[in-house]
C-alpha positions as a Markdown table, in Angstrom:
| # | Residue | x | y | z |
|---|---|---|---|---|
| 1 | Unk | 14.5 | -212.9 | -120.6 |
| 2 | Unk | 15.9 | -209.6 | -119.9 |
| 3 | Unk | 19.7 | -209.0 | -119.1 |
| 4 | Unk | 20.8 | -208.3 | -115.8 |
| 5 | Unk | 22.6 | -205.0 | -114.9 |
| 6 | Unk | 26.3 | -205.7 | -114.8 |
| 7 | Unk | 27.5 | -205.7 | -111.2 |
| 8 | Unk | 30.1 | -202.5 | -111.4 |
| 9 | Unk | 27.2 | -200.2 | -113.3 |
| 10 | Unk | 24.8 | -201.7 | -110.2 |
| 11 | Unk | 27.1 | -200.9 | -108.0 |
| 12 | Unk | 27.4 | -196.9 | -109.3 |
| 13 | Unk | 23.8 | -196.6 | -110.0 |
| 14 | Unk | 23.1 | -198.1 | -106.0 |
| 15 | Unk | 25.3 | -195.5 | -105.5 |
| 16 | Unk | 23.6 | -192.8 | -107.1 |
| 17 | Unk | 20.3 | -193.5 | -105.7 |
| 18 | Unk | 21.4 | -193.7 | -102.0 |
| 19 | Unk | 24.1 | -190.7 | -102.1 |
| 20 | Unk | 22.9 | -188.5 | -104.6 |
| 21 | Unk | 23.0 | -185.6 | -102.1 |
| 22 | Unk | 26.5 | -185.9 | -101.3 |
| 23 | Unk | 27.5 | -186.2 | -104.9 |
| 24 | Unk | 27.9 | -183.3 | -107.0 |
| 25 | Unk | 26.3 | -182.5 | -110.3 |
| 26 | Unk | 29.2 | -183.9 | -113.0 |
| 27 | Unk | 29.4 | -187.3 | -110.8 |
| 28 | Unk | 25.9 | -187.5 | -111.0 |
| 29 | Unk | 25.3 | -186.9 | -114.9 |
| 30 | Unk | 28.4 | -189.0 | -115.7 |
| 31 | Unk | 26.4 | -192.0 | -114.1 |
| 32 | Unk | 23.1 | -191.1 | -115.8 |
| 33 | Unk | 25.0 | -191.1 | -118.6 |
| 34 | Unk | 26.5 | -194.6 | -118.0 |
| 35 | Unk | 22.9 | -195.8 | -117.3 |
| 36 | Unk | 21.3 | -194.4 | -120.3 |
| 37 | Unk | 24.4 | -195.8 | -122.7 |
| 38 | Unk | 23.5 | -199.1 | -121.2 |
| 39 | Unk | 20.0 | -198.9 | -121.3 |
| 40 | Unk | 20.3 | -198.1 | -125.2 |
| 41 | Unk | 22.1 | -201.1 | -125.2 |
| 42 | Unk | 19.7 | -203.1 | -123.5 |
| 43 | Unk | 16.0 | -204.3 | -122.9 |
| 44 | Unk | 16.1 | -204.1 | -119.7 |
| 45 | Unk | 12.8 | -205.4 | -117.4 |
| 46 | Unk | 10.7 | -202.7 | -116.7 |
| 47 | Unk | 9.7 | -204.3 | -113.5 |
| 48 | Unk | 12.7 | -203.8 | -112.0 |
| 49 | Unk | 12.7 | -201.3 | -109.5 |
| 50 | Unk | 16.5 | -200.5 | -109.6 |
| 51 | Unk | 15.6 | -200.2 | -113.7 |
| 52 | Unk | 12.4 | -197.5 | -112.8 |
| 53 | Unk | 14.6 | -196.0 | -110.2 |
| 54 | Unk | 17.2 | -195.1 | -112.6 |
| 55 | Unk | 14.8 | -194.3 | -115.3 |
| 56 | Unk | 13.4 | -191.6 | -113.2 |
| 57 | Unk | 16.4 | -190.2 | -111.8 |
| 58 | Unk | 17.6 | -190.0 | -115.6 |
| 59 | Unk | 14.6 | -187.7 | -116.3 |
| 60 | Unk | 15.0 | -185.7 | -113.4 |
| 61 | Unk | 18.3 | -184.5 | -114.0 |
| 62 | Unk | 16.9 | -183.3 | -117.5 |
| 63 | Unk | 14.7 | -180.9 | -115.6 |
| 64 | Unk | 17.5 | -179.9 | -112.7 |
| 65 | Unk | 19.6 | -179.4 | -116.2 |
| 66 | Unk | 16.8 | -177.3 | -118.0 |
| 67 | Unk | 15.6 | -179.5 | -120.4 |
| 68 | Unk | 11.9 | -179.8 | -119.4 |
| 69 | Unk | 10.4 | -180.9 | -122.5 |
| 70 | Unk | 12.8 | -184.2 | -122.4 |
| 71 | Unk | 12.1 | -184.7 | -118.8 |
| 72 | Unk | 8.6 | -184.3 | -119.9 |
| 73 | Unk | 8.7 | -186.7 | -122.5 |
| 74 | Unk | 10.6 | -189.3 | -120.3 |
| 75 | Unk | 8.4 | -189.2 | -117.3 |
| 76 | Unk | 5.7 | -189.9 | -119.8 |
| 77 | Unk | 6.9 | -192.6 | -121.5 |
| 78 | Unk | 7.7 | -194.3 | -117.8 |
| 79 | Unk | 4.3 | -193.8 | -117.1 |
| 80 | Unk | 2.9 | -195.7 | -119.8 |
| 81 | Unk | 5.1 | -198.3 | -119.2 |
| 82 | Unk | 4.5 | -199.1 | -115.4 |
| 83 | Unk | 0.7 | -198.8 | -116.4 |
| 84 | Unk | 1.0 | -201.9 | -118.1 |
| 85 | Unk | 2.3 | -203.7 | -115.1 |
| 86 | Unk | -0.4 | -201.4 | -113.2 |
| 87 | Unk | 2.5 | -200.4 | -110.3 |
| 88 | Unk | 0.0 | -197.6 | -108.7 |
| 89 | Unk | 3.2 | -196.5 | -106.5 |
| 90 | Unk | 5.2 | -195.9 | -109.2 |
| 91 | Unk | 2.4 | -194.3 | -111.1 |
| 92 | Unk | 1.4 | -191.8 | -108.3 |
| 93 | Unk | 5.7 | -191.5 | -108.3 |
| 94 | Unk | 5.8 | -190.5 | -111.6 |
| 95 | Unk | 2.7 | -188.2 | -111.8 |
| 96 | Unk | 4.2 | -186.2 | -109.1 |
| 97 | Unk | 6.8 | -185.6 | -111.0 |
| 98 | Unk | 4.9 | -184.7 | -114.0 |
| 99 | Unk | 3.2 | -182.5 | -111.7 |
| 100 | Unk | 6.6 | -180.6 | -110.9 |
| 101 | Unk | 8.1 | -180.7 | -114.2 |
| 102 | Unk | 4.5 | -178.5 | -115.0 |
| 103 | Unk | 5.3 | -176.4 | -112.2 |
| 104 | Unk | 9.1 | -175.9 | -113.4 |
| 105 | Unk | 7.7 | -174.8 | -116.6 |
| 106 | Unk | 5.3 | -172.5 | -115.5 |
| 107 | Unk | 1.9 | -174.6 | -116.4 |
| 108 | Unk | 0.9 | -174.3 | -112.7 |
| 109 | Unk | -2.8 | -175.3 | -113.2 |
| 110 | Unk | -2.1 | -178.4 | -115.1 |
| 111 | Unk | 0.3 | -179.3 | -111.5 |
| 112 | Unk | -2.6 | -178.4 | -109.0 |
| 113 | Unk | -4.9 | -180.3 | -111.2 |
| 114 | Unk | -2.5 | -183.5 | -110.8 |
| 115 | Unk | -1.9 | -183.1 | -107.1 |
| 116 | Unk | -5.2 | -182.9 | -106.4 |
| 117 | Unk | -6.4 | -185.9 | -108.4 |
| 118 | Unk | -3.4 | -187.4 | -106.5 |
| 119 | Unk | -5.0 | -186.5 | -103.1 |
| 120 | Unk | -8.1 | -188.2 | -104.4 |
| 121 | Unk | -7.0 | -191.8 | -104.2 |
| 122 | Unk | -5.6 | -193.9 | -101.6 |
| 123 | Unk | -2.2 | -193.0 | -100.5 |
| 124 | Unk | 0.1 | -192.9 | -97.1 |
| 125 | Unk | 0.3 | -190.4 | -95.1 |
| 126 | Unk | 3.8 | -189.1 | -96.6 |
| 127 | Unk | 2.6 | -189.0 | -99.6 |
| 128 | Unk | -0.4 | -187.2 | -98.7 |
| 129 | Unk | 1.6 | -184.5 | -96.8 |
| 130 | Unk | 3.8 | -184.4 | -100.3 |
| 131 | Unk | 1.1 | -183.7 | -102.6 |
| 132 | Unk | -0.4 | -181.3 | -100.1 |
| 133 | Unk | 2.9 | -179.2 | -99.6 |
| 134 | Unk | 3.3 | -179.1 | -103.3 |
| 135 | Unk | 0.2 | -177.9 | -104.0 |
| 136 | Unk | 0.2 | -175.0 | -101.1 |
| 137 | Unk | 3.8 | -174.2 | -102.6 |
| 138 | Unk | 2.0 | -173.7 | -106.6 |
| 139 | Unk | -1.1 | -172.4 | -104.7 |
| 140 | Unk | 1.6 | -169.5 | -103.5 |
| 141 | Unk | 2.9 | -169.0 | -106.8 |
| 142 | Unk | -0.2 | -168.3 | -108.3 |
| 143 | Unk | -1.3 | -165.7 | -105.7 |
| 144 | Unk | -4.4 | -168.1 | -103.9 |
| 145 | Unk | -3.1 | -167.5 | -100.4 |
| 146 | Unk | -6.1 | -168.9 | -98.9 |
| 147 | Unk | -5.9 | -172.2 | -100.9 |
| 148 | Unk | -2.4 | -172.3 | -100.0 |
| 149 | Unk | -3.0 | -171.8 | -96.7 |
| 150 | Unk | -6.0 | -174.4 | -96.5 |
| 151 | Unk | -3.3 | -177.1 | -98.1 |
| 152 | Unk | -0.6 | -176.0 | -96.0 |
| 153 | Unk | -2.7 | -176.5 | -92.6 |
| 154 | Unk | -4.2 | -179.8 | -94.3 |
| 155 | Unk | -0.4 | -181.2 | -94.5 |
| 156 | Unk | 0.3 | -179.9 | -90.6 |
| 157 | Unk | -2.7 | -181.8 | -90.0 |
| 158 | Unk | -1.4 | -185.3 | -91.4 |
| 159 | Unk | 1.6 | -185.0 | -89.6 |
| 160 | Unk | 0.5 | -185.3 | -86.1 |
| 161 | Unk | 2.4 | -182.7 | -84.5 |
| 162 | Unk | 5.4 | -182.5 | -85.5 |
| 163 | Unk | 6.4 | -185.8 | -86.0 |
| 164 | Unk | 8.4 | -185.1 | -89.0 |
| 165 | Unk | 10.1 | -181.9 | -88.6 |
| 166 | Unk | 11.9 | -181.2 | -91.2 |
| 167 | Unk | 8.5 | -181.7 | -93.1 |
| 168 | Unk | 6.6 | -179.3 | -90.5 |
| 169 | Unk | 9.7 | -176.7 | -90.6 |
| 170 | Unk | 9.5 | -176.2 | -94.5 |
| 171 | Unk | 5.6 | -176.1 | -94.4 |
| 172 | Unk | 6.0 | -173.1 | -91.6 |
| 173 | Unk | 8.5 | -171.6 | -93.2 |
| 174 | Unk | 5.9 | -171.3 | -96.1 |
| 175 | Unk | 3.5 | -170.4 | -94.7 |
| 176 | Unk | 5.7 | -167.5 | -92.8 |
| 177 | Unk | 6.2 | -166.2 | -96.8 |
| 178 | Unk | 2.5 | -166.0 | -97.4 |
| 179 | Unk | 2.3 | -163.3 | -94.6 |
| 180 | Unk | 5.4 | -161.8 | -95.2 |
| 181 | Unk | 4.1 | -161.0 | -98.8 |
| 182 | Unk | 0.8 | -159.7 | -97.6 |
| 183 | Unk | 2.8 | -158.1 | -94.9 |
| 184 | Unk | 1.2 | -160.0 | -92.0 |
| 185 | Unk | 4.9 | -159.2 | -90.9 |
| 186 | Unk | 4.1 | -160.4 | -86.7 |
| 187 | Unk | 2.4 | -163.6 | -87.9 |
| 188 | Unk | 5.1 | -164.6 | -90.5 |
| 189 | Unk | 7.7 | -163.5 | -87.7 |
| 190 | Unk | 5.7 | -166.4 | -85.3 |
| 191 | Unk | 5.9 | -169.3 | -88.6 |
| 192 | Unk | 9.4 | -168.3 | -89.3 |
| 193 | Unk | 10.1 | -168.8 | -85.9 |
| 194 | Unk | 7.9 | -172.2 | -85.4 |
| 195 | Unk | 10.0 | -172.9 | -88.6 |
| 196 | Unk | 13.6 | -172.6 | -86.3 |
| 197 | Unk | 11.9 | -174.4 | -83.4 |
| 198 | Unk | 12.0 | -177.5 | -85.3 |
């Protein structure tokens, strides 16, 4: 039987995972490190979501630090692990951030070719309008405006109006940069400003 996470690490790794924005970068990596030193330690059960929760914060402060191949490597290895338990949640989780870590490194194609196999399968609406935005954003990057565009309206689409606006905001704001770079300077004016309306 796998250990149990002692009670004052779960208590700073709860932490982590619901404050992370408020805390800053040193707080965060010393708890990372705590977790990883414990998890070296331990077998922990790869079922547990607090366990895969940490796991995958762990690997994406390599990539906020700069290390992408080890963030690579890590998300990876999580992957094949929840395969086994076949956790298609945490698998569409974890190729999304395969996805980015692609992005981060410059390997756009290989991250629009995730997203889209992403979009491909069953998933919520959230995640849908995730995937979607993240593709219009590497769509941008590589100079297809009009595939960016098409996910970018695709997203708007999924969110009903503007039922999530700080979802809808960041989308206009985007697309407001797509016409500001093809200096469609009126119509990125009117998305920059849908963008504030939110």
């Amino acid at each position: 039987m796998a250990p149990e996470i002692p009670e004052l690490q779960l208590s700073s790794f709860k932490h982590l995972l619901e404050h992370r924005n408020e805390l800053s970068h040193q707080e965060i990596n010393r708890i990372i490190a705590e977790f990883n030193d414990l998890a070296a330690k331990h077998e922990f059960d790869d079922t547990d979501p607090l366990y895969l929760e940490m796991q995958m914060e762990s690997a994406r402060q390599l990539a906020i630090n700069g290390n992408l191949p080890a963030a690579m490597n890590a998300f990876q290895d999580q992957l094949k692990r929840v395969n086994r338990y076949q956790q298609h949640d945490w698998e569409r989780r974890l190729q999304n951030s395969i996805a980015m870590v692609h992005k981060l490194a410059g390997r756009y194609f290989e991250s629009i070719e995730i997203w889209e196999q992403l979009l491909n399968g069953e998933i919520s609406v959230q995640d849908r309008v995730l995937y979607l935005t993240n593709l219009g954003s590497t769509y941008a990057q590589v100079l297809k405006t009009p595939k960016a565009t098409e996910a970018y309206f695709s997203a708007l689409k999924h969110l009903h109006g503007d039922s999530n606006p700080l979802a809808a905001a960041d989308i206009y704001n985007n697309l407001g940069n797509i016409h500001r770079v093809n200096k469609n300077f009126d119509k990125a004016k009117n998305y920059y400003n849908k963008a504030l309306g939110l």
